[in-house]
Backbone as XML, in Angstrom:
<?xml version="1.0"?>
<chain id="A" units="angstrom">
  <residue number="1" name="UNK">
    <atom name="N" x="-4.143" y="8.961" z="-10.646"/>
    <atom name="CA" x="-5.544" y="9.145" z="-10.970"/>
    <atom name="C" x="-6.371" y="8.648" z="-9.796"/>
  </residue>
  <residue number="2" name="UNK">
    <atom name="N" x="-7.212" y="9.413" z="-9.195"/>
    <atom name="CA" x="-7.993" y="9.210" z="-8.351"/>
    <atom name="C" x="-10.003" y="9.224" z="-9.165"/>
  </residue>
  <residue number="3" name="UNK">
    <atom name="N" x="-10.915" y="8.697" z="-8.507"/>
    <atom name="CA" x="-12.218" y="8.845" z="-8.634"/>
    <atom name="C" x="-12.469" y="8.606" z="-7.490"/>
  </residue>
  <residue number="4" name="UNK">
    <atom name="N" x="-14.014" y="8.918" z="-7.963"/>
    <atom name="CA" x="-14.960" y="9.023" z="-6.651"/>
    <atom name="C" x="-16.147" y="8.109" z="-7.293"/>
  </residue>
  <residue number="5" name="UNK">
    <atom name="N" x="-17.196" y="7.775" z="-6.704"/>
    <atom name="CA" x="-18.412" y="7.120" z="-7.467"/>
    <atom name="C" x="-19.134" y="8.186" z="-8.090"/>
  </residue>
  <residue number="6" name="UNK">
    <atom name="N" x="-19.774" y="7.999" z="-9.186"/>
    <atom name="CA" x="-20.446" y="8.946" z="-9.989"/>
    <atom name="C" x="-19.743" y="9.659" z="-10.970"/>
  </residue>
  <residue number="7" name="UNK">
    <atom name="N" x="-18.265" y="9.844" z="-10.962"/>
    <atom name="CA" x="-17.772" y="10.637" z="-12.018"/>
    <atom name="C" x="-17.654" y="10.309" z="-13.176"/>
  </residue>
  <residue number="8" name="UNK">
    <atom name="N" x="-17.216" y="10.648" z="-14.227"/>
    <atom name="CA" x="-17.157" y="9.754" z="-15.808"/>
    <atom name="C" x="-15.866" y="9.314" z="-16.137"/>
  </residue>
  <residue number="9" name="UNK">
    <atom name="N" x="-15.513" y="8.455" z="-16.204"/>
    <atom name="CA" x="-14.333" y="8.056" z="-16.993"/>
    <atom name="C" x="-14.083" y="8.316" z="-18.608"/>
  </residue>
  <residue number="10" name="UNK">
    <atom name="N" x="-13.614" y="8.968" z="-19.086"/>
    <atom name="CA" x="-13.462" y="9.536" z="-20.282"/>
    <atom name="C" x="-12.256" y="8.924" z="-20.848"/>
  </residue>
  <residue number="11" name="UNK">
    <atom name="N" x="-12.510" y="8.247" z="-22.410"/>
    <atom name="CA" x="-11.329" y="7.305" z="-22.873"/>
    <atom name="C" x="-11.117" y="7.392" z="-24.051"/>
  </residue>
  <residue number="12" name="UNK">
    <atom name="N" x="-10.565" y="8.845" z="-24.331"/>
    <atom name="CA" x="-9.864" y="9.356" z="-25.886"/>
    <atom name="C" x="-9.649" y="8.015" z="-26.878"/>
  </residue>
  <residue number="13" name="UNK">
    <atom name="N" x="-9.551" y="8.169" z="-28.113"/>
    <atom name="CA" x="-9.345" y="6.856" z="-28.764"/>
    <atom name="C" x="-7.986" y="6.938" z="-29.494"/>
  </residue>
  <residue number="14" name="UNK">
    <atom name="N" x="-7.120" y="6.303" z="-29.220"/>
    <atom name="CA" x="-5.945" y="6.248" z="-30.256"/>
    <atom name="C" x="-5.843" y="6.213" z="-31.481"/>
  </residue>
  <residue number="15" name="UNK">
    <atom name="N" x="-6.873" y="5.907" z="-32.408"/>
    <atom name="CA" x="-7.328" y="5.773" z="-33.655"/>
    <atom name="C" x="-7.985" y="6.889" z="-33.896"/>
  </residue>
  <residue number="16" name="UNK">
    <atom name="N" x="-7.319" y="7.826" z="-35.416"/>
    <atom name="CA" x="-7.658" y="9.022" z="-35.463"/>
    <atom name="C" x="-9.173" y="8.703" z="-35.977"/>
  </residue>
  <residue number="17" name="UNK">
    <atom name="N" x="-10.426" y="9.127" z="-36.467"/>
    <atom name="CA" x="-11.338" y="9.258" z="-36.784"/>
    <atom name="C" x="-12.053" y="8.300" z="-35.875"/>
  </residue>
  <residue number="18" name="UNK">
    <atom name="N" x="-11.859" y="7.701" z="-34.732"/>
    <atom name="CA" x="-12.584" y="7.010" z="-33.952"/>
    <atom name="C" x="-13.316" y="7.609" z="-33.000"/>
  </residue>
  <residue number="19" name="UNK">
    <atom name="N" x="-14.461" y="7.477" z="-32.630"/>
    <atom name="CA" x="-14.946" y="8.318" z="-31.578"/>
    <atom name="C" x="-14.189" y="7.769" z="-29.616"/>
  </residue>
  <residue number="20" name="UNK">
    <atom name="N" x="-14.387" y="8.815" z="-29.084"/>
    <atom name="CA" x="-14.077" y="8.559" z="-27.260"/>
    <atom name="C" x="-15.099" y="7.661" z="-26.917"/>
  </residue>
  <residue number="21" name="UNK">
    <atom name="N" x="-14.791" y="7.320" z="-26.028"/>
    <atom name="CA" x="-16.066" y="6.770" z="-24.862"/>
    <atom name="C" x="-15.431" y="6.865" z="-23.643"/>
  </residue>
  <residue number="22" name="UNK">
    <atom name="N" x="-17.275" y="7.119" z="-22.803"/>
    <atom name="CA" x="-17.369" y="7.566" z="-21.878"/>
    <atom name="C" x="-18.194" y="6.863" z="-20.993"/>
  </residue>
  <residue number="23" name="UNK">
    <atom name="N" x="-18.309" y="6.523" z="-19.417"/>
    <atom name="CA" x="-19.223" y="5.969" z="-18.518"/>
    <atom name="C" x="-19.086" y="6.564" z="-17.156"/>
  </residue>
  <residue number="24" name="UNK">
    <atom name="N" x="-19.735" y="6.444" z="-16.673"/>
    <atom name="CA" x="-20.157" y="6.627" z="-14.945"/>
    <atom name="C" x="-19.437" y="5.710" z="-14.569"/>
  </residue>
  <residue number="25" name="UNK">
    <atom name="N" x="-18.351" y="5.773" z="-13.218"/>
    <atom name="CA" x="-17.886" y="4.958" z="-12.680"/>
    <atom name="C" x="-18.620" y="4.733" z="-11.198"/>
  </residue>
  <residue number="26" name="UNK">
    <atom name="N" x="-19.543" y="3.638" z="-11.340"/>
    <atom name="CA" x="-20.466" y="2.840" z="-10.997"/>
    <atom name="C" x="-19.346" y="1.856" z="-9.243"/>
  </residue>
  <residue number="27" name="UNK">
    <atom name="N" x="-18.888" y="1.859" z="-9.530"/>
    <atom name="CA" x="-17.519" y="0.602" z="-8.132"/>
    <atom name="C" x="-16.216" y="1.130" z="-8.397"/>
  </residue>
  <residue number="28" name="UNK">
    <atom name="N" x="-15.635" y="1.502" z="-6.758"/>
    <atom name="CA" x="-14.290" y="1.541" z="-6.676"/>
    <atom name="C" x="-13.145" y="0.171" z="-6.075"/>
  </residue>
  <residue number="29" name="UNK">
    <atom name="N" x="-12.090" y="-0.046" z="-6.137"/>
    <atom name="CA" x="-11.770" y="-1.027" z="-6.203"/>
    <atom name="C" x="-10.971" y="-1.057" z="-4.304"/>
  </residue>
  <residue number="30" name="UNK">
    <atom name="N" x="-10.556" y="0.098" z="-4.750"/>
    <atom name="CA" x="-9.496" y="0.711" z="-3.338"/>
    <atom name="C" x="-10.397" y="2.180" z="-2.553"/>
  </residue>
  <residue number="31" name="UNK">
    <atom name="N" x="-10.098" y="1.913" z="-1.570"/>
    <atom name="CA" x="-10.566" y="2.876" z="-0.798"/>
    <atom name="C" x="-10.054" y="4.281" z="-1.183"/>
  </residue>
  <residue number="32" name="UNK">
    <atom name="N" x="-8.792" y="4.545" z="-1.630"/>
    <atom name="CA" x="-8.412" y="5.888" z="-1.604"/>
    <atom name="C" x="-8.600" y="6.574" z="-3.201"/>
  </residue>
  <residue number="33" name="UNK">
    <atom name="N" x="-9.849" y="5.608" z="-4.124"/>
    <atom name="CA" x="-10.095" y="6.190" z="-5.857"/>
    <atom name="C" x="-9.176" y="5.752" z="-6.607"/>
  </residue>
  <residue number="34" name="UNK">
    <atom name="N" x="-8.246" y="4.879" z="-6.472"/>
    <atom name="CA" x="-7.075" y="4.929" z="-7.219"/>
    <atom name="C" x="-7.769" y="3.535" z="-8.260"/>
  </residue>
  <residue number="35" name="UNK">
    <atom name="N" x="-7.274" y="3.425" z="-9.445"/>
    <atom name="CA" x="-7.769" y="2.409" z="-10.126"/>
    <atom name="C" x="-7.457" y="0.982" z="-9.763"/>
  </residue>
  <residue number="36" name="UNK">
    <atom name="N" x="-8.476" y="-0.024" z="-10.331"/>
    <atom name="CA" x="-8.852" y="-0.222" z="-11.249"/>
    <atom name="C" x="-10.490" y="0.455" z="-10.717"/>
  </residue>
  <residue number="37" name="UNK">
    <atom name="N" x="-11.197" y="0.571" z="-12.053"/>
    <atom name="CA" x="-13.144" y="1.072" z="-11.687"/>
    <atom name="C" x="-14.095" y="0.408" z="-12.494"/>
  </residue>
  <residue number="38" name="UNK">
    <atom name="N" x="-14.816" y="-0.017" z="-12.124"/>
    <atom name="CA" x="-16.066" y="-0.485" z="-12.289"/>
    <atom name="C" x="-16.985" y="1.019" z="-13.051"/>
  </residue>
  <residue number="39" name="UNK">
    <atom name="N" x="-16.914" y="0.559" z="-14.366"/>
    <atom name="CA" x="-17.762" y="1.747" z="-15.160"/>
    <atom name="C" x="-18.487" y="0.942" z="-16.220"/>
  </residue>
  <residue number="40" name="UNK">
    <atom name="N" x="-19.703" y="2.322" z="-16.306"/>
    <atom name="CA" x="-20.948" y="1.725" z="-17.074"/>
    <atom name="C" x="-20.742" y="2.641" z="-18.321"/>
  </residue>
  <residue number="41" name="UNK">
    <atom name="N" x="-20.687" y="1.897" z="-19.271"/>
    <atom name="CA" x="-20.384" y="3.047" z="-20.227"/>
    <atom name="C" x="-21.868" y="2.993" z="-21.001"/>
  </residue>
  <residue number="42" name="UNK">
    <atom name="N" x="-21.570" y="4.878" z="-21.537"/>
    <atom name="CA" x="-22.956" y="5.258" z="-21.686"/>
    <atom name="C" x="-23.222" y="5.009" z="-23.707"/>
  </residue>
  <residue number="43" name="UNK">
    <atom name="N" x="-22.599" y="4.265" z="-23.815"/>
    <atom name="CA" x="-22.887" y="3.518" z="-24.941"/>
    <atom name="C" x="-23.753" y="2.282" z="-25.188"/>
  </residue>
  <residue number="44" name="UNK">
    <atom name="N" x="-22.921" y="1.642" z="-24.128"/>
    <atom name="CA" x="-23.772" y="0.207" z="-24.631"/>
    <atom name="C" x="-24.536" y="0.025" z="-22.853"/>
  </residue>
  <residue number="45" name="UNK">
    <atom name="N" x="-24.307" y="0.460" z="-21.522"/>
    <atom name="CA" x="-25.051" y="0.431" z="-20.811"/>
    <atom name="C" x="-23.976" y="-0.806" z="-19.830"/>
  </residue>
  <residue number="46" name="UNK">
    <atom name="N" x="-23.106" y="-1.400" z="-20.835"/>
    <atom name="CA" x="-22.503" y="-2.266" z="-20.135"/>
    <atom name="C" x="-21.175" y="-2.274" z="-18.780"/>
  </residue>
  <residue number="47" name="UNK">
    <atom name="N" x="-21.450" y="-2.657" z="-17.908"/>
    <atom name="CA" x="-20.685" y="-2.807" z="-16.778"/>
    <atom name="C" x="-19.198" y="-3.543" z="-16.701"/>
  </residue>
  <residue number="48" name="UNK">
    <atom name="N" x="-17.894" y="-2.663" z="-16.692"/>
    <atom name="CA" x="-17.140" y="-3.642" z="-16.967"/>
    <atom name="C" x="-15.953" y="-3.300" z="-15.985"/>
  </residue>
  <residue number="49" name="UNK">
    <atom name="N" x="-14.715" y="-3.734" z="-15.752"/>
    <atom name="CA" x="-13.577" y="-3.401" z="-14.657"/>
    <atom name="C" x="-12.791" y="-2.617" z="-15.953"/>
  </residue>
  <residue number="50" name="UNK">
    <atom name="N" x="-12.131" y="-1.572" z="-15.540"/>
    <atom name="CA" x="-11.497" y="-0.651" z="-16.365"/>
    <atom name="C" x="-10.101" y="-0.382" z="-15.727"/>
  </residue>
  <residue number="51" name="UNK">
    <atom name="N" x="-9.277" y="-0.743" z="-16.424"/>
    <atom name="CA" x="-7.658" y="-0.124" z="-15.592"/>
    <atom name="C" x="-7.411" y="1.060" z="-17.003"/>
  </residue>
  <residue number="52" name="UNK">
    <atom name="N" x="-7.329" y="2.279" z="-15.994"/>
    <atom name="CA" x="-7.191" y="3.623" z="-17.271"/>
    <atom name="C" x="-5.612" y="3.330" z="-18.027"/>
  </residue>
  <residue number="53" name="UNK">
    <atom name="N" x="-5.754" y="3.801" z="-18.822"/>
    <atom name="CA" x="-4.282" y="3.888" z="-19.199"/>
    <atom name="C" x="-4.368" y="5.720" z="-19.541"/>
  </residue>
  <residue number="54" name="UNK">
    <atom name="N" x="-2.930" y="6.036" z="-20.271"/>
    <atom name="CA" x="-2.835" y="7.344" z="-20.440"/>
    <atom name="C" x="-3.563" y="8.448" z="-21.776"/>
  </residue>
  <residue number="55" name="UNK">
    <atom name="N" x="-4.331" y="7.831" z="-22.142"/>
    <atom name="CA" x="-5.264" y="8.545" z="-23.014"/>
    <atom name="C" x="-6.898" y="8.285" z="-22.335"/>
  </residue>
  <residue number="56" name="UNK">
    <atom name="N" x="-6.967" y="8.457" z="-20.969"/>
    <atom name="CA" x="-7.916" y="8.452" z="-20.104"/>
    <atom name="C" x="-8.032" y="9.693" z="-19.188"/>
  </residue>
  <residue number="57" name="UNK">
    <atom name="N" x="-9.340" y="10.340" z="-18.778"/>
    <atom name="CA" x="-9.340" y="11.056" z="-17.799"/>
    <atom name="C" x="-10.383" y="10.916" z="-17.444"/>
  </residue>
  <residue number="58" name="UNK">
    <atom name="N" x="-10.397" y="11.553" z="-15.764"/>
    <atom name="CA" x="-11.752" y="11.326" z="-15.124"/>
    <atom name="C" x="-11.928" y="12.708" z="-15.209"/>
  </residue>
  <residue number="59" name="UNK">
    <atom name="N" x="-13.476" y="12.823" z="-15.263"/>
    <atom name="CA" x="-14.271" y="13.988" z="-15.385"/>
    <atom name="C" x="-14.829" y="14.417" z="-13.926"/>
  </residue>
  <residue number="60" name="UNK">
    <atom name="N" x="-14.819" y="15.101" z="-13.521"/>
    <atom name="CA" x="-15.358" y="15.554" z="-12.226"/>
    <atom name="C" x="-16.656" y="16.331" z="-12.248"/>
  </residue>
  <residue number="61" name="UNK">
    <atom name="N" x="-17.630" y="16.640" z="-11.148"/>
    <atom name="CA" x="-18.624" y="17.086" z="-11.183"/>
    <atom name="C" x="-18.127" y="18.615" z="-10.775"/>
  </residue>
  <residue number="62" name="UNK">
    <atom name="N" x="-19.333" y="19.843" z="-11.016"/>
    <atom name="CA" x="-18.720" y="21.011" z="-10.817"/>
    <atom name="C" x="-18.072" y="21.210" z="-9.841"/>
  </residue>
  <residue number="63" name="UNK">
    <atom name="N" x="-16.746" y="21.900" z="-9.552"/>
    <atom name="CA" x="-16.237" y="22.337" z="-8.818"/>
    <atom name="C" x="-14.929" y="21.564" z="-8.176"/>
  </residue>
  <residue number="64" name="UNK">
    <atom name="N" x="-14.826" y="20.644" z="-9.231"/>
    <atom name="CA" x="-13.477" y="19.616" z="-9.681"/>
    <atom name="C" x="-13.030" y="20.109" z="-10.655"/>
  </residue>
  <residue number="65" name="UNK">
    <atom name="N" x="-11.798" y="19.419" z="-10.548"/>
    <atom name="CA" x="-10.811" y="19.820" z="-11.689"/>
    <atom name="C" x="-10.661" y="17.790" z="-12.641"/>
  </residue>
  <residue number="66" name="UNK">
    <atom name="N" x="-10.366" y="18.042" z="-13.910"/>
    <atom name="CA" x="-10.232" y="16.403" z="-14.359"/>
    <atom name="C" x="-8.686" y="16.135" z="-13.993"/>
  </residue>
  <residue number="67" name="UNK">
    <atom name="N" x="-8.494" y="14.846" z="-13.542"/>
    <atom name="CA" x="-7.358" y="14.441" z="-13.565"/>
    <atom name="C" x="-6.731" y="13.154" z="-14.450"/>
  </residue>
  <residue number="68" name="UNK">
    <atom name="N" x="-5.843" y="13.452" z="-15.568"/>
    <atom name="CA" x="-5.456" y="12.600" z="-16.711"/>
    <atom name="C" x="-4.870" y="11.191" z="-15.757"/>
  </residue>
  <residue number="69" name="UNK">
    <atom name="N" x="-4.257" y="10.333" z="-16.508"/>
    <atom name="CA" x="-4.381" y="8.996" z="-15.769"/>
    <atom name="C" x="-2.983" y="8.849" z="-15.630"/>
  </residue>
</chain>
């Protein structure tokens, strides 16, 4: 899994009737996108360090493809 700044981190929920969440990844950790990311999620606004696991994907802006984690 790679990012860039600005894309969304998207984080399916393991719990069936639970909703996803989602944030802008706001700080990268490594130069080449690879995790861990600094995302603001657009729920609560809050800023936190995120290591994806595999019910995660990053969302890309047009003309990207998403890549699962």
């Amino acid at each position: 899994m790679k990012a860039s700044i600005g894309d969304r981190l998207v984080v399916e929920s393991p719990t069936t009737g639970a909703q996803r969440r989602d944030g802008e990844i706001v700080g990268l950790h490594h130069p080449d996108g690879t995790p861990p990311y600094d995302v603001r999620w657009s729920d609560t606004g809050h800023v936190s360090l995120v290591f994806p696991g595999p019910d995660a994907h990053i969302h890309r802006f047009a003309g990207q493809t998403e890549q699962p984690a």
